[in-house]
SEZA-159066 format. One line per 4 residues: for each residue x, y, z of C-alpha. Coordinates in Angstrom, 1 decimal. Layout:
# SEZA-159066
X/Y/Z ~ ...
//
This chain:
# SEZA-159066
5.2/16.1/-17.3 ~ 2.3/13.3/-18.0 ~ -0.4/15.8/-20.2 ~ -4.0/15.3/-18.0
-7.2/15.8/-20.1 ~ -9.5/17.7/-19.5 ~ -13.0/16.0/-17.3 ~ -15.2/14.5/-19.3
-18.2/12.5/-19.4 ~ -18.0/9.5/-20.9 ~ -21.3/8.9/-23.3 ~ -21.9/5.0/-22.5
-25.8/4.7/-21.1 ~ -26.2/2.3/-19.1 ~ -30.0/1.7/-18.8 ~ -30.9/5.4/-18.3
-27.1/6.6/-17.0 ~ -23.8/7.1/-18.1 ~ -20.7/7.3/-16.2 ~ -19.6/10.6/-15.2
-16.0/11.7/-14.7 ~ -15.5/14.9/-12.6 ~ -12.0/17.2/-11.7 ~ -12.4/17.3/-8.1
-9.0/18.6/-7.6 ~ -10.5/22.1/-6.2 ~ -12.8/20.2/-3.2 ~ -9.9/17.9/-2.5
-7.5/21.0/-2.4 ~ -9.3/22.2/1.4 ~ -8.5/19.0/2.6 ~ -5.6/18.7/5.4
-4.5/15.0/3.6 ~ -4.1/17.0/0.1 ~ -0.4/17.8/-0.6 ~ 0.2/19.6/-4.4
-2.0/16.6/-5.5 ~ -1.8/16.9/-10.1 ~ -5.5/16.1/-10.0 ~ -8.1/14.2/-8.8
-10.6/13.0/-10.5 ~ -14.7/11.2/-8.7 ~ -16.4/8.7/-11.0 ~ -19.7/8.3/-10.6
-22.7/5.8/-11.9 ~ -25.5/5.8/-9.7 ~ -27.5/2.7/-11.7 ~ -24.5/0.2/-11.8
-23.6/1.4/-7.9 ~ -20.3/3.2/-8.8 ~ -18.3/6.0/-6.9 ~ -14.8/5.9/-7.0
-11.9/8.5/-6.2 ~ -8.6/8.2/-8.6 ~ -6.0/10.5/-6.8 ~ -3.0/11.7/-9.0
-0.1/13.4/-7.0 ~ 2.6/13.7/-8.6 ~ 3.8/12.1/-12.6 ~ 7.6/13.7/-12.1
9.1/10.0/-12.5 ~ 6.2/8.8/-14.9 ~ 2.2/7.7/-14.8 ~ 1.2/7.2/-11.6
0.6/3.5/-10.6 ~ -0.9/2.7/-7.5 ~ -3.6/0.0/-6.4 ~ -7.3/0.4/-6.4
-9.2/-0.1/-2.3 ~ -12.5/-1.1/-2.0 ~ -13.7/-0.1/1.2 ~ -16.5/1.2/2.6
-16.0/4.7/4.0 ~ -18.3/6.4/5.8 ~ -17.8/9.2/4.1 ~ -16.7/10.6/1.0
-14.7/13.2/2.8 ~ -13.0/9.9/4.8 ~ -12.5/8.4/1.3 ~ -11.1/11.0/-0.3
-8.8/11.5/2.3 ~ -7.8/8.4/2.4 ~ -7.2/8.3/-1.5 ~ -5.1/11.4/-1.0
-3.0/10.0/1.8 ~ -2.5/6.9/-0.2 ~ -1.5/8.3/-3.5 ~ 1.2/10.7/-2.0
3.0/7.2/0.1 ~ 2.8/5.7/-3.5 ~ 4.4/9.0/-4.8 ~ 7.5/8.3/-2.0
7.5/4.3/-2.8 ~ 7.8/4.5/-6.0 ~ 10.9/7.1/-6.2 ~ 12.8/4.9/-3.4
11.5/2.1/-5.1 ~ 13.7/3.2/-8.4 ~ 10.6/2.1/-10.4 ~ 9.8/5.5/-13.5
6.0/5.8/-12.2 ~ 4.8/8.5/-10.1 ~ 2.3/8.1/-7.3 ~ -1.5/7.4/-7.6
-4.2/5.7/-5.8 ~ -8.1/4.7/-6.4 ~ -10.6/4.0/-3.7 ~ -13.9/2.5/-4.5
-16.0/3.2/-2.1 ~ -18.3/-0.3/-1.3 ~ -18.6/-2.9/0.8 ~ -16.3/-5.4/-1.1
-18.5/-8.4/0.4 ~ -21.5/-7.1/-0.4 ~ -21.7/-3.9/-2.7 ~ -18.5/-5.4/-5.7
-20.7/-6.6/-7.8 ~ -20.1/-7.1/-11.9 ~ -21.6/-4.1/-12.8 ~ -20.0/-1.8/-10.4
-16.7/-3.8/-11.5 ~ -17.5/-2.7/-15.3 ~ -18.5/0.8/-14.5 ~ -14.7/1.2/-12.9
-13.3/-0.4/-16.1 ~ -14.9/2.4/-18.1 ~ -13.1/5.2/-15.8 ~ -10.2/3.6/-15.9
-10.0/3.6/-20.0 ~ -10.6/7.2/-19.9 ~ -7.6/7.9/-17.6 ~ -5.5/5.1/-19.6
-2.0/6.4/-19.7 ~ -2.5/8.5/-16.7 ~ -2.6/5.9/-13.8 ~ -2.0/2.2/-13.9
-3.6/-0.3/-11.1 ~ -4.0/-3.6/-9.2 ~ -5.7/-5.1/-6.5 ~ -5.4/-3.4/-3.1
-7.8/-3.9/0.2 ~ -11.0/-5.2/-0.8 ~ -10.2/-5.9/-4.7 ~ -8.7/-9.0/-5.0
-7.0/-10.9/-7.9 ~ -9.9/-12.1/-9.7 ~ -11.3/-8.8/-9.8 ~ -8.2/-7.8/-11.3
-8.3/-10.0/-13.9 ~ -11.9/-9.0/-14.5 ~ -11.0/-5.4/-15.0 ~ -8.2/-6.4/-17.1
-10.7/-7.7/-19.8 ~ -12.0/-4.5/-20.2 ~ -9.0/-2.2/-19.6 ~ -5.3/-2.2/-20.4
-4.0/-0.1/-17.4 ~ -4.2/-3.2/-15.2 ~ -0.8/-5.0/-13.8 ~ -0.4/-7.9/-11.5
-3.0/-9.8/-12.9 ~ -2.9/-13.6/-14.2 ~ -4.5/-12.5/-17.8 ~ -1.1/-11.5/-19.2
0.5/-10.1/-16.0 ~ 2.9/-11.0/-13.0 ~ 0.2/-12.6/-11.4 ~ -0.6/-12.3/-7.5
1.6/-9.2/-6.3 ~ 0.9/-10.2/-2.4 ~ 3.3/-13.0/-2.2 ~ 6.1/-11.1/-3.8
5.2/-7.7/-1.1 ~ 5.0/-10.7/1.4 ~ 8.6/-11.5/1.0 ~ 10.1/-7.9/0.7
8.5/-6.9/4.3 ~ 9.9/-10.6/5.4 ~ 13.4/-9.2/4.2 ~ 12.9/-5.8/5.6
11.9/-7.2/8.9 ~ 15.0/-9.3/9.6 ~ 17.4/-6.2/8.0 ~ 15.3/-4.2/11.1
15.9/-7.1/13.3 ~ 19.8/-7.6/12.3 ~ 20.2/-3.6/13.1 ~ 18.5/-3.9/16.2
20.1/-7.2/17.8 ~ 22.9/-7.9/15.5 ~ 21.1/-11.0/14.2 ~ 18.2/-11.9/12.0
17.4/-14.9/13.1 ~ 13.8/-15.6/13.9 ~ 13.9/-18.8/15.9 ~ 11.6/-17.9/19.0
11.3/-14.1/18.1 ~ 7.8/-12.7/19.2 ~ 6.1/-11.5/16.5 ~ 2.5/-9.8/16.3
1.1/-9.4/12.9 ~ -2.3/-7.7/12.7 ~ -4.5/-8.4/9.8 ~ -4.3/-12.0/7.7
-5.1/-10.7/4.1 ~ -3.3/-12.2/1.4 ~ 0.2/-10.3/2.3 ~ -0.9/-10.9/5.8
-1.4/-14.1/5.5 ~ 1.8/-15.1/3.0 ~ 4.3/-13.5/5.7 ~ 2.8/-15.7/8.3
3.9/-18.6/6.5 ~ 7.1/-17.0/6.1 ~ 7.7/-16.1/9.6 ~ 6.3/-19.4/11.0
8.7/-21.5/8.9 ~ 12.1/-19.0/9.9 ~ 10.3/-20.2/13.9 ~ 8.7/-17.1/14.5
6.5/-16.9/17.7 ~ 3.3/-15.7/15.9 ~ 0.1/-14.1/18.0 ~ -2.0/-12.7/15.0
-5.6/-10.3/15.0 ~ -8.1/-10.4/12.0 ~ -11.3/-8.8/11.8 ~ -12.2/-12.0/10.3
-12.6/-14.5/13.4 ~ -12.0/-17.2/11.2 ~ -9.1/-16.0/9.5 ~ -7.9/-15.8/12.8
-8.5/-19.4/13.9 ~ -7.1/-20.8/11.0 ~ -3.7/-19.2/11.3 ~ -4.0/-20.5/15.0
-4.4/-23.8/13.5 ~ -1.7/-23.4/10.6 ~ 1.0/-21.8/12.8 ~ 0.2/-22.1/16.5
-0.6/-18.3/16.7 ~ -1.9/-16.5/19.7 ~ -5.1/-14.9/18.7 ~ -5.4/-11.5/20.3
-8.2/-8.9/19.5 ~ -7.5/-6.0/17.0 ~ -7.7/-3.3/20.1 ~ -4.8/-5.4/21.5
-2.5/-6.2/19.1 ~ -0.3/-3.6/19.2 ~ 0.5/-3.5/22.8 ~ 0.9/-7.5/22.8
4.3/-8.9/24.4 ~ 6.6/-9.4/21.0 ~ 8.8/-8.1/19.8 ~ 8.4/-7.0/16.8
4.7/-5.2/15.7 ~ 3.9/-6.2/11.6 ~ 0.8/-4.1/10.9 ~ -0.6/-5.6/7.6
-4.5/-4.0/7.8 ~ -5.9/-0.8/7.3 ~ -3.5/2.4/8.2 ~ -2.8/4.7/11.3
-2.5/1.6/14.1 ~ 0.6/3.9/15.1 ~ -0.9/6.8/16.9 ~ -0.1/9.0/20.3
-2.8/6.6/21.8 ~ -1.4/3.2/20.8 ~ 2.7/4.2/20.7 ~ 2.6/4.4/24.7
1.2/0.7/25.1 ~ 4.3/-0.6/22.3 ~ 6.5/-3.4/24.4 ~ 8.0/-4.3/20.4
11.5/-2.7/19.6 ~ 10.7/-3.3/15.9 ~ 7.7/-1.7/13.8 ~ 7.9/-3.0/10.4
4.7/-4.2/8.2 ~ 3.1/-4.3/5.0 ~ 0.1/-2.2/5.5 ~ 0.3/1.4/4.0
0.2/4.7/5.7 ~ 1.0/2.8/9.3 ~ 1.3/6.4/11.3 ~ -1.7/8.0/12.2
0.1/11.3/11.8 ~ 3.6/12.7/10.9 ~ 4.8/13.3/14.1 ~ 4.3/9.9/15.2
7.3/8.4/13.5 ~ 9.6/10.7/16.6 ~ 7.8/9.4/19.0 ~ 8.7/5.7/18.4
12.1/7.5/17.7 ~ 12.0/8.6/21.3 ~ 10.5/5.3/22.5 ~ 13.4/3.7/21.5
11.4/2.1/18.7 ~ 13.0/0.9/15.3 ~ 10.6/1.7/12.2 ~ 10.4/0.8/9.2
8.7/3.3/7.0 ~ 6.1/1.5/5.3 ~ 6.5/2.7/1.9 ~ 10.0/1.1/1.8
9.8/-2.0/3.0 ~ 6.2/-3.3/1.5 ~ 7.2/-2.1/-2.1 ~ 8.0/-5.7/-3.3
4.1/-6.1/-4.8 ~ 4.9/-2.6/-6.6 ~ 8.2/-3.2/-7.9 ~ 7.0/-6.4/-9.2
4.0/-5.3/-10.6 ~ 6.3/-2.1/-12.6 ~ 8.0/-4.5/-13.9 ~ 5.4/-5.6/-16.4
5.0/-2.3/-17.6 ~ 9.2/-2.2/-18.6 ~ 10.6/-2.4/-22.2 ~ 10.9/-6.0/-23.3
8.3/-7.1/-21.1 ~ 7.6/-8.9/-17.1 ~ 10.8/-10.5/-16.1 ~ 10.6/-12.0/-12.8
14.0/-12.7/-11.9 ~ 14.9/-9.3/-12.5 ~ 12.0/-8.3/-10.4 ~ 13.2/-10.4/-7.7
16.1/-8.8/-7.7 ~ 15.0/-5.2/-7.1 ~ 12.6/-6.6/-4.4 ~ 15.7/-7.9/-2.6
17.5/-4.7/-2.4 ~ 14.8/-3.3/-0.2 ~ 17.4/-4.7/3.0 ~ 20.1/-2.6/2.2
17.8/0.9/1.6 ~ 16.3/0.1/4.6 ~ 19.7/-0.8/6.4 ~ 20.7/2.5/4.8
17.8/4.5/6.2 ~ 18.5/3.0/10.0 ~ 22.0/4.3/9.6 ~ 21.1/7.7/8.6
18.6/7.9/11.5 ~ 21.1/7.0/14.2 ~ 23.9/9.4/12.6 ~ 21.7/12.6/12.8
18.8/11.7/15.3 ~ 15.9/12.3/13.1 ~ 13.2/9.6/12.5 ~ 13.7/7.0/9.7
10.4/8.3/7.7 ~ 11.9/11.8/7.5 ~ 15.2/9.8/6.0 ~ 13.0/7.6/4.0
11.1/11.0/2.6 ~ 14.0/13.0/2.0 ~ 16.3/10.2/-0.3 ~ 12.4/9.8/-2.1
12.1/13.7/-2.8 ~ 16.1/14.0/-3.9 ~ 15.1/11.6/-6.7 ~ 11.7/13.4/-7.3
13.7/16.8/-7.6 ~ 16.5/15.3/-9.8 ~ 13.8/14.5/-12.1 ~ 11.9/18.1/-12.5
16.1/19.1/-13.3 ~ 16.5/16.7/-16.1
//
């Protein structure tokens, strides 16, 4: 098992404050989202505007690696929840994934127009030193690949970056969820050809926006939703997209649904408006709750359980952390397996009736187990 150290405080004054590293494992532990989490740990620099969450659930299979959100909560109970939630899919992704890391997330919470500024950017490097060899990172929601890079000046456990690293992990998750979408599409029609296919793809981030392109060339039928209005014009412009609103998307005439925002779009309110057969996108955390995933089962819904098909950005981003160094066409090749797990998973779900995330969990937690047995 990964040995944690102990909180600490690191002695760096800023001005007239320091940044301060607290255990938070205890508060985190009465929270529904916490599931046997290793630790979890709340920097903290009031001057420089920092508060960040570094969730750590579980180091069976190696450091946790996981990306870092910048969002703005409006909470820190919300945040931390979300950190929690996050950490644990990255726990499953990475063990389905085959990649030796464990599961971890950070959330920063800000505004990451207006609040990620250099000094809160700096003040996040710091915490990350401390935890060096204990979780590894890259750009998630909200922290893009510049501020990678920018971290990665002052900190070592930063990966898909251009200073030394893979470079832009959101094309790479891009094209595994394009792969996993037409292995869900083959299962389902006995085809994956996307010539006319309806396809609704909610949020038009950088994954977002890279599968787009993707989808559009294969002759995809594209209506797309962005919080971003312009985002959203542009890929009307680029692709001939029907814009829809965000409240709508789901429930839009397609047939297959590619969430690639924020999580829980899949809930007991939206699943009953679905006319999609398919559910397969990048974004994590995609159910609002557990039990969701049986009733798209029931609905006659095919999903793909997010934390198999957008590992791609993960895999490759691993990769750089490997002995001998990144390889890319060895990445590559790991990202386009993620097909035949998922056709694997679809299989399985059929054969014994139970939703494909409770197959997608159990083959994660078989590897996790086999690894506390070694």
């Amino acid at each position: 098992m990964l040995h944690i150290r102990e909180p600490r405080t690191l002695k760096k004054p800023v001005g007239a404050s320091a940044l301060e590293i607290l255990d938070i494992t205890a508060d985190a532990a009465g929270l529904p989202a916490y599931d046997g989490h290793e630790r979890v740990w709340c920097g903290r620099d009031e001057a420089r505007g920092l508060t960040a969450i570094v969730a750590i659930h579980n180091t069976a299979l190696g450091p946790a690696l996981g990306g870092t959100r910048v969002w703005p909560h409006e909470s820190f109970e919300a945040a931390l929840t979300d950190a929690l939630r996050l950490s644990r899919g990255m726990t499953y992704k990475s063990a389905i994934a085959g990649t030796p890391f464990g599961g971890g997330k950070a959330v920063i919470i800000a505004d990451p127009k207006t609040g990620k500024t250099p000094a809160l950017l700096s003040a996040y490097a710091e915490m990350l030193s401390v935890l060096e060899g204990q979780f590894f990172t890259a750009e998630d929601v909200g922290l893009t690949l510049a501020d990678a890079d920018f971290l990665r000046v002052h900190t070592a456990n930063v990966v898909g970056t251009t200073r030394g690293g893979s470079g832009n992990p959101s094309p790479v998750t891009a094209h595994g969820v394009f792969l996993g979408l037409k292995a869900a599409l083959a299962h389902r029609r006995g085809t994956d050809r996307l010539d006319k296919v309806g396809v609704a793809v909610q949020g038009l981030g950088a994954v977002g926006w890279a599968l787009c392109e993707k989808l559009h060339d294969a002759g995809a039928r594209l209506a797309v939703a962005d919080i971003d209005a312009g985002r959203a014009a542009r890929a009307q412009e680029a692709f001939g997209a029907e814009i829809v609103a965000a409240a709508d998307i789901v429930g839009t005439d397609v047939d297959v649904i590619v969430p690639c925002a924020l999580g829980g779009v899949i809930s007991r309110a939206t699943i009953p408006q679905l006319k999609a057969e398919i559910v397969a996108g990048s974004a994590n955390n995609q159910l609002a709750r557990h039990e969701d995933a049986r009733l798209l089962m029931e609905k006659g819904v095919l999903y793909a359980p997010d934390y198999v098909i957008n590992a791609g950005g993960l895999i490759n981003a691993a990769a750089e952390l490997g002995p001998g160094g990144y390889d890319r066409e060895a990445a590559m090749e790991r990202v386009a397996r993620i097909p035949e797990t998922l056709r694997d998973i679809f299989t399985r779900s059929e054969r014994q009736g139970r939703p494909t995330s409770d197959i997608a969990a159990e083959i994660a937690m078989d590897r996790i187990t086999a690894a506390f047995t070694r």
